[in-house]
C-alpha positions as CSV (number, residue, x, y, z in Angstrom):
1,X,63.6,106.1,109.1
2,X,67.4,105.8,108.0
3,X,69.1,102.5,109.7
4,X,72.5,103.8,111.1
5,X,75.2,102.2,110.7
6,X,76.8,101.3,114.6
7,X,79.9,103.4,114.6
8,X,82.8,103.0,117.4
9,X,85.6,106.1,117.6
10,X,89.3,104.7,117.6
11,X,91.2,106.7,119.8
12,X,95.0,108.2,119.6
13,X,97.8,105.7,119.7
14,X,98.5,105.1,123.9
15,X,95.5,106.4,125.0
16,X,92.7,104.6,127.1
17,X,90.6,103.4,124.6
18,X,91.6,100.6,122.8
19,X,89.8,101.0,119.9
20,X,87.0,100.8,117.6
21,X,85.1,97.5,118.2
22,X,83.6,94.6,116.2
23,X,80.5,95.6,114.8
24,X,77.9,94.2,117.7
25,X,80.2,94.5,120.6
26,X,79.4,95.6,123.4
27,X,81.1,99.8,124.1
28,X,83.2,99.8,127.2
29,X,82.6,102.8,129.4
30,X,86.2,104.8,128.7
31,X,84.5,104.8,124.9
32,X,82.2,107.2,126.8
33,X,84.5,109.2,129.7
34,X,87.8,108.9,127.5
35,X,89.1,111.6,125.5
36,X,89.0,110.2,122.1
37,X,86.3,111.4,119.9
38,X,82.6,110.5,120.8
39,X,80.2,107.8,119.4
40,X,78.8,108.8,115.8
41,X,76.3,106.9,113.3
42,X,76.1,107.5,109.8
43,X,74.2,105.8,107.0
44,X,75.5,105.0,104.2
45,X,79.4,104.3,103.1
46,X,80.1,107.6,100.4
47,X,81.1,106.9,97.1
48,X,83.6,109.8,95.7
49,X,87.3,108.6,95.6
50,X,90.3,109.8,95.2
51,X,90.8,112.9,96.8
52,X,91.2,112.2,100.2
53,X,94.4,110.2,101.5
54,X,95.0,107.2,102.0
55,X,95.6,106.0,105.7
56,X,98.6,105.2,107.1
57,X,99.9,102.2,109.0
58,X,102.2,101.9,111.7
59,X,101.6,98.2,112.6
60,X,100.2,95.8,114.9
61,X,101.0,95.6,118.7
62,X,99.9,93.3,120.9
63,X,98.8,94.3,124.6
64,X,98.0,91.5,127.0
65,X,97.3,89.1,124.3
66,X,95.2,91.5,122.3
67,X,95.9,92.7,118.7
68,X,96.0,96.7,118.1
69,X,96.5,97.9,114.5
70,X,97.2,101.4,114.7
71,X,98.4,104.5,112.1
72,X,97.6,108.0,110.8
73,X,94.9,109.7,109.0
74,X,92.9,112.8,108.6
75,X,91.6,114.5,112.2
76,X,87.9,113.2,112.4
77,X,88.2,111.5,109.0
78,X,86.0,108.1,109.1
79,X,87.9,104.5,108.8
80,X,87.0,101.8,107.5
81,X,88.9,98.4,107.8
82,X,88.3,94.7,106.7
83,X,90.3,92.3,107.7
84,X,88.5,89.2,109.6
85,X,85.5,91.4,110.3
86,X,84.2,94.5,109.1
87,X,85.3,97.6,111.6
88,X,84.6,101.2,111.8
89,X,86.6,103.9,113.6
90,X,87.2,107.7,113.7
91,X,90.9,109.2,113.4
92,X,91.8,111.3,116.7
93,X,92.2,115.0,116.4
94,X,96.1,114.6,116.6
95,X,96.1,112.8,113.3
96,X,96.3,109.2,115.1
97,X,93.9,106.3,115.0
98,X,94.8,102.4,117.2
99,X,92.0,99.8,116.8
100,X,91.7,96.8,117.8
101,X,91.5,93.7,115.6
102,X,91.8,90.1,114.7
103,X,94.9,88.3,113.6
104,X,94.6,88.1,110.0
105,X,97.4,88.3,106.8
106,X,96.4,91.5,105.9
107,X,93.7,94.2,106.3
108,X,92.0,96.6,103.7
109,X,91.2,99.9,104.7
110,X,90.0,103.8,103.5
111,X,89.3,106.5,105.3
112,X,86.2,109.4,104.2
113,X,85.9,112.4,105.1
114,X,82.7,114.3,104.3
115,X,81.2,112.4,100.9
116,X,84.4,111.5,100.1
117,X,86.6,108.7,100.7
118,X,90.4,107.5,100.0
119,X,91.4,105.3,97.4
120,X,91.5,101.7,99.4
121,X,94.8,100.2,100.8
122,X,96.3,97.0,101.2
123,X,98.8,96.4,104.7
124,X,99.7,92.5,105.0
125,X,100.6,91.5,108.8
126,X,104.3,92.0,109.3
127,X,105.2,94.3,106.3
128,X,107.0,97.8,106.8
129,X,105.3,101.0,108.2
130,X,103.1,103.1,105.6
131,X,103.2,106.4,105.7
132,X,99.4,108.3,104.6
133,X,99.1,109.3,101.3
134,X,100.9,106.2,100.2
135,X,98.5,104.2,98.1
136,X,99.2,100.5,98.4
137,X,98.1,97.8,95.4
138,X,94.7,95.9,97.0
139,X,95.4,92.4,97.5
140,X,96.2,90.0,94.0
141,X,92.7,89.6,92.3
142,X,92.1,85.9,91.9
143,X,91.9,84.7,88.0
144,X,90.4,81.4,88.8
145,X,87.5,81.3,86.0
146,X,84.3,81.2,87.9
147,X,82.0,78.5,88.0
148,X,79.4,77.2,85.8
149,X,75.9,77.2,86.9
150,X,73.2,75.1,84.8
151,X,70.0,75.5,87.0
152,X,68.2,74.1,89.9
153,X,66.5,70.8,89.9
154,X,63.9,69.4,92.5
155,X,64.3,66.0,93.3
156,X,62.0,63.8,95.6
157,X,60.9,67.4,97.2
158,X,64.7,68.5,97.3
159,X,66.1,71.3,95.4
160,X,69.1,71.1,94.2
161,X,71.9,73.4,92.3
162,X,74.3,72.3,90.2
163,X,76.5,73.8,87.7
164,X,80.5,72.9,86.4
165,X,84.4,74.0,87.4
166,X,87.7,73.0,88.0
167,X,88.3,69.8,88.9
168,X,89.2,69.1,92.5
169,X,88.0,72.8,93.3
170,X,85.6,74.0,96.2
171,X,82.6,76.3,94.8
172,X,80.8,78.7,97.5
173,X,76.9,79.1,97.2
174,X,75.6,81.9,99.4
175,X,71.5,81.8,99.3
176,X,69.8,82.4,102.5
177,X,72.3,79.7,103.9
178,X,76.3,79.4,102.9
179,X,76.6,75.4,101.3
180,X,80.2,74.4,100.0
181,X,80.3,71.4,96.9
182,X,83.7,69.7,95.8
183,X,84.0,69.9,91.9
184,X,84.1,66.3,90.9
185,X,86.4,65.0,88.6
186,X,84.3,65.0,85.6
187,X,84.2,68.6,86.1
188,X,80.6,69.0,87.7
189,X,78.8,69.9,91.0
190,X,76.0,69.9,92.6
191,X,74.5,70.2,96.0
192,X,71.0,70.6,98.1
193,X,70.6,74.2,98.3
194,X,67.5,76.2,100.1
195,X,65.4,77.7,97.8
196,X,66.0,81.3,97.3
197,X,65.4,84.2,95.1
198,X,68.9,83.9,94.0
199,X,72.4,82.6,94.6
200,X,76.3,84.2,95.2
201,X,78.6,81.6,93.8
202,X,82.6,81.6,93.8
203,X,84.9,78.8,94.0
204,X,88.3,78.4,95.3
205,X,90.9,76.3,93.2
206,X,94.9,76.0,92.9
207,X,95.5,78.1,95.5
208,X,92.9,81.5,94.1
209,X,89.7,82.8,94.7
210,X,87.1,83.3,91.6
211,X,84.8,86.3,90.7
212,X,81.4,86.1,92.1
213,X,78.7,85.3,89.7
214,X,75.1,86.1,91.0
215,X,72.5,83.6,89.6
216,X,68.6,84.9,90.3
217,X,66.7,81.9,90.0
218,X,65.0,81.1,86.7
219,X,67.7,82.6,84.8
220,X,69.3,81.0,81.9
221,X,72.8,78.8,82.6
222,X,75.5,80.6,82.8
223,X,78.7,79.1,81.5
224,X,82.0,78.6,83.2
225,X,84.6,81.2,82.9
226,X,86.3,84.4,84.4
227,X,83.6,86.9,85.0
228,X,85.0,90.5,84.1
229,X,83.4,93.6,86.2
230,X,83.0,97.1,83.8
231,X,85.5,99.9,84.6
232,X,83.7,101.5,87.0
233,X,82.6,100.2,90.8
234,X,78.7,100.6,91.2
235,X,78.0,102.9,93.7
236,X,76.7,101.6,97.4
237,X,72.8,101.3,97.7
238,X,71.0,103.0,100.7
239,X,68.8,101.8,103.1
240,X,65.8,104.0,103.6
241,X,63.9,101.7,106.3
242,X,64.2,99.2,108.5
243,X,60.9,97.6,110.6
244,X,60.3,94.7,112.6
245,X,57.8,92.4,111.3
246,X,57.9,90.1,114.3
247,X,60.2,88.6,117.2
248,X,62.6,86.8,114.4
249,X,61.8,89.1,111.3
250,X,62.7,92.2,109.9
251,X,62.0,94.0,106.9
252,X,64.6,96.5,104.9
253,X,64.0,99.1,102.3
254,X,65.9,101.3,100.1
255,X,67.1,102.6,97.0
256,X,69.9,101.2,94.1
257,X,71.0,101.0,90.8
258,X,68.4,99.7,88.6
259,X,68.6,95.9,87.5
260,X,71.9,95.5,89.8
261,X,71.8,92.8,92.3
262,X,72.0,93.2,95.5
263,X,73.6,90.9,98.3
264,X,73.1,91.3,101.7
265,X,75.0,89.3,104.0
266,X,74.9,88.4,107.9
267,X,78.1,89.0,109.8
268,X,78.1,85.4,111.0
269,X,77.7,84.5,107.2
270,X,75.3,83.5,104.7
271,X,73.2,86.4,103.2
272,X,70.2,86.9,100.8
273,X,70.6,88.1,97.5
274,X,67.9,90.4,95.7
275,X,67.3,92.5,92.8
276,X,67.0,96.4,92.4
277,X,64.0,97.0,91.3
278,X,63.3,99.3,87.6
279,X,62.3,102.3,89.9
280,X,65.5,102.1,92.0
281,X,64.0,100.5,94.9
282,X,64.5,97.0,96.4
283,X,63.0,95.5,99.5
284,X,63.9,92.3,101.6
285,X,62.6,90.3,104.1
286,X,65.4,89.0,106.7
287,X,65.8,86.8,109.8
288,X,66.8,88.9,112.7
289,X,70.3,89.3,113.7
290,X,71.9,91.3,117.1
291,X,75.2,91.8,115.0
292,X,73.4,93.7,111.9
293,X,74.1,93.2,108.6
294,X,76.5,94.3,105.7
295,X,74.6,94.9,101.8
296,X,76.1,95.9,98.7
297,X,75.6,95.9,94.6
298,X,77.6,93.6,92.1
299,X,77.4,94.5,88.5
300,X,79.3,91.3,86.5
301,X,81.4,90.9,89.4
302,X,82.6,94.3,90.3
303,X,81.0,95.1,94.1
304,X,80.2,98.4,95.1
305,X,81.1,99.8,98.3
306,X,79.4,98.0,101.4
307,X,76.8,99.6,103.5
308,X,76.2,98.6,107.2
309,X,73.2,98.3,109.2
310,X,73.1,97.8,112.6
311,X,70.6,95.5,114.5
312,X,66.9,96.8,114.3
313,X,65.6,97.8,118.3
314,X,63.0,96.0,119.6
């Protein structure tokens, strides 16, 4: 079976529905009575770009201490919008879409429509209106080099990752747990890390992000430096199947782009990162999760459009 992705309609601006909902929240029962569009699922983010507009932003208003980001878009057009958490919504049939969010500097959005989907937007918390069709620059990409990893070594029964970066600077590891080490001052770090088929490493110095770099364990050391991703974004793997191999356990299936890697991430964070298969297939095993999960490919750094899956049914 295909795993659908849980998506929550946004109704028009002023109307009873507040909005689409984090991804694993509960839908209130004007979702259902209201007159906004209905609950839809889909499966898989599309992948074509360009030809649709982009969304529009009006701004954020707050209502009894909550946040609503609202705008325009395409009648029925699917929206998509990342700012603290992932959230999916569908513009209203008068052109209209109000959502509600979580304070955050800035959100990233698109909308589809069909197989196709906008060119993604930037909108930073306080900045002017945008009207749709105007094509905002994504937020600055960080240009701090990315770090070095040199390999894993088991100590006394403990495995451990270690690797190199700029001094003083914070390095990410995302391997079935999220660990954080402090770049020392010779330059070097390492930290305990779970043993894993592979590892999402970034790390945050003088006020910038890096690149990822994905390191499957067993590979050769990878050097420290900026990472650069090819021209073009991979596009977003599928997910074919989803079956519960016990109480706590769950088993996902699908398809991608040969020899890409593939991350998929919890929404509370961490995530497990695997490796498409030659045949274009890939397979995971994963601790349950009632809030789903969110996978995409990364090829040298570039990732592809995200895909996500909601919680598997008892």
């Amino acid at each position: 079976m295909t795993t659908p992705t849980r998506r929550i309609a946004a109704a028009a601006a002023g109307a009873a529905l507040a909005g689409a909902i984090t991804l694993g929240a509960a839908l209130p029962a004007t979702a259902a009575t209201g007159s906004g569009p209905s609950v839809s699922t889909v499966s898989a983010t599309s992948t074509k770009s360009g030809s649709v507009p982009t969304p529009g932003v009006n701004g954020i208003d707050v209502v009894d201490g909550v946040s609503y980001l609202s705008g325009t878009g395409v009648p029925g057009a699917d929206l998509t919008i990342s700012g603290r958490t992932l959230m999916h919504g569908t513009v209203g049939a008068d052109g209209t879409w109000r959502i509600q969010v979580e304070p955050a500097s800035g959100f990233s959005m698109y909308q589809a429509v069909g197989s196709t989907r906008s060119l993604p937007m930037y909108w930073a918390t306080g900045s002017p209106a945008v009207p749709a069709g105007q094509v905002t620059p994504e937020a600055p990409k960080a240009r701090t080099p990315t770090p070095g990893v040199n390999g894993i070594q088991v100590v006394d029964g403990v495995s451990y990752l270690s690797g190199t970066g700029v001094r003083g600077g914070r390095v990410t590891i995302t391997g079935g747990t999220t660990v954080i080490a402090t770049v020392r001052d010779d330059g070097t770090w390492r930290i305990a890390a779970r043993p894993n088929t592979g590892y999402r490493i970034y790390q945050k110095a003088n006020g910038s992000q890096s690149r990822d770099v994905i390191w499957m364990t067993g590979d050769p050391a990878v050097p420290a430096g900026e990472v650069t991703p090819p021209p073009a974004i991979p596009a977003a793997p599928t997910v074919t199947e989803s079956t519960r191999l016990g109480p706590n356990s769950i088993h996902l299936t699908g398809t991608g782009t040969p020899g890409l890697y593939l991350d998929v991430a919890f929404s509370y964070g961490g995530g497990i990162v695997t490796k498409v298969q030659a045949d274009g297939t890939w397979q995971v095993d994963l601790a349950d999760s009632s809030r789903g999960w969110t996978i995409y490919q990364v090829d040298q750094g570039a990732k592809s459009p995200t895909v996500a899956v909601a919680p598997v049914a008892d």
